[in-house]
Residue, then its C-alpha position, 0 to 999 in steps of 0.5 A: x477528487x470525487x466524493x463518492x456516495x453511490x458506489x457500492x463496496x465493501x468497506x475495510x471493517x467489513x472486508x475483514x469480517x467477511x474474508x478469511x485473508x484479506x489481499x492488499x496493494x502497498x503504498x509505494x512511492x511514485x507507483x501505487x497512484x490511481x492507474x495501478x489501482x485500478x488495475x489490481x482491483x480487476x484482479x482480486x486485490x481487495x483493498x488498495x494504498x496510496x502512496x506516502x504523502x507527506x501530511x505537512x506540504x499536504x495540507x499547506x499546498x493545493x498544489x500538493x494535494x492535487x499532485x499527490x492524491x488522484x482517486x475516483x468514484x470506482x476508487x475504493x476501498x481505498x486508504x491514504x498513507x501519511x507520512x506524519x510527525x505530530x498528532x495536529x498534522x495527522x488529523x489535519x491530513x486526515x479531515x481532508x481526505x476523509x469524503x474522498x477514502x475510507x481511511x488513513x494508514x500512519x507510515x512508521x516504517x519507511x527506513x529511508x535516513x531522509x524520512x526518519x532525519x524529518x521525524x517521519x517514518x521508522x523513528x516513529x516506532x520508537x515513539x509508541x506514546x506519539x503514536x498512540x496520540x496520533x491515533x487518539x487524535x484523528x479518531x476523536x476528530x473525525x466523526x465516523x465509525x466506518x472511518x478506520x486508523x491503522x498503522x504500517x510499522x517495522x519491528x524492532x530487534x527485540x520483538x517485545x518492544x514491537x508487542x508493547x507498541x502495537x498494544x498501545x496503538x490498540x488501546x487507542x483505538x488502531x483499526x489494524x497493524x500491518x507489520x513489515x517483518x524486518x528491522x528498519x536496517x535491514x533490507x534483503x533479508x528473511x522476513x521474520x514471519x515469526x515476529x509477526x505470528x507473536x504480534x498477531x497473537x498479542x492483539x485483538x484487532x486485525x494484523x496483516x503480513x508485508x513482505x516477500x509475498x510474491x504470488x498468490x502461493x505465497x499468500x496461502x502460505x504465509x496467511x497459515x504461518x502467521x495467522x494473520x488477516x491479511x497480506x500485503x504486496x509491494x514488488x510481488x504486485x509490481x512484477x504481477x499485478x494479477x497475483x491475486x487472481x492466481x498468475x504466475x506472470x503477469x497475463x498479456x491481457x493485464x498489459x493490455x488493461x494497463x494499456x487502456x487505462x494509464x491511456x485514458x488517466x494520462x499517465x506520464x511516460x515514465x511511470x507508465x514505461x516503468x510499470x510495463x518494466x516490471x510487468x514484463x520482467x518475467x515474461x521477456x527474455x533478457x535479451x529483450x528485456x533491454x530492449x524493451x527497456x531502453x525505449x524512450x516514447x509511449x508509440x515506441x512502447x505501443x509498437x513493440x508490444x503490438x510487434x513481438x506481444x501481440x497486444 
């Protein structure tokens, strides 16, 4: 982890004075690590997640720290999503992380039974009172003003239950809330852009949109829907990691970005073939498609695109 102190950027704070939407990279388990960062950032993605990690292993194992959390200094601005259950565990995550981000996000949103059977994740939502004392927590630890808190949630099925939350996380001080519009049962459904707009409009401080957003259409649309000041893709930026530049598809100079830089961070066959995946899944034909999919090495890989892409 490089602590940065000479590179120039804009922090989240100032992003949201300064843009009318702002455009954001999801945490996503095992694919929003440091190479696909970087990625995103050449293509208008302005600010960027990390994965969830879970703070407990985090703070007790270098090992974890290590294995979790990659960043440099062209990193930024960057927040670190933790997986947290108790205030003390919160803020101890976040001492740690704070010369290397420029902000933590607390996930009560993942709906996965693991996480919430751990106490973490979309429980947490029915725990606004926890909540607010997580915030309170690594606000009055960590000593800068520039230093956001947010949080990422799911709605409940009544939506007043949803306000009533995010006002608390308010009072205490939250930097923004970004809100998954769907319960924490539903998967493939709608998302409820109506909930949002009545969260929206019930707090202050900055709400950005998650879900269904998979082209840069999408943003403009659901920006103006909801009122909201910012967007966040998951799978739309997977499939296109230039949606935010106004791609369709993702662009073959794109994969070639990716080429170059999952090379020179070493990135693992599987996340590096996993990612070229979803890239292509609109750009190959089907037929190809399971061909391409099927390969089982980097040189493999590297010819193929060189064979029938060009790259």
């Amino acid at each position: 982890m490089d602590e940065v102190k000479d590179f120039n950027f804009a922090t989240p704070l100032e992003l949201f004075k300064e843009k009318k939407v702002v455009k954001i990279c999801a945490p996503m388990v095992r694919y929003s690590k440091l190479a696909f960062r970087k990625l995103v950032r050449q293509y208008e993605c302005d600010l960027a997640f990390t994965p969830m990690i879970i703070s407990d292993s985090f703070i007790k194992s270098l090992k974890a720290r290590d294995s979790d959390f990659t960043t440099c200094k062209e990193d930024r601005p960057l927040i670190v999503q933790f997986a947290a259950k108790n205030a003390k565990e919160f803020a101890d995550a976040a001492e740690i992380v704070v010369p290397y981000s420029d902000g933590v996000d607390l996930n009560c949103g993942c709906p996965q039974r693991w996480a919430m059977a751990e106490g973490y994740g979309a429980c947490l939502i029915r725990k606004p009172e926890l909540v607010k004392d997580m915030i309170n927590q690594v606000k009055s630890r960590v000593n800068n003003e520039n230093f956001t808190v947010s949080i990422k949630i799911r709605i409940h099925n009544d939506i007043r239950e949803t306000v009533d939350m995010c006002q608390k996380a308010e009072k205490a001080g939250v930097s923004w809330v970004t809100v998954h519009g769907r319960t924490k049962e539903q998967r493939g459904q709608p998302v409820n852009f109506e909930a949002i707009r009545t969260i929206k409009d019930s707090l202050q401080c900055p709400v950005i949109a998650n879900g269904d957003i998979r082209s840069e259409e999408d943003v403009e649309r659901i920006a103006e829907l909801t009122g909201v000041n910012g967007v966040m893709a998951a799978r739309g930026i997977l499939q296109n990691p230039a949606m935010y530049s106004g791609y369709d598809n993702t662009p073959l100079d794109c994969v070639q970005k990716w080429l170059d830089i999952s090379t020179s961070l070493g990135t693992p066959y599987h996340c590096f073939h996993n990612h070229l995946i979803y890239m292509l899944e609109r750009v190959l034909p089907r037929a190809e498609r399971r061909i391409f999919n099927a390969l089982v090495s980097s040189s493999a890989v590297v010819d193929y695109l060189k064979e029938h892409l060009g790259i």
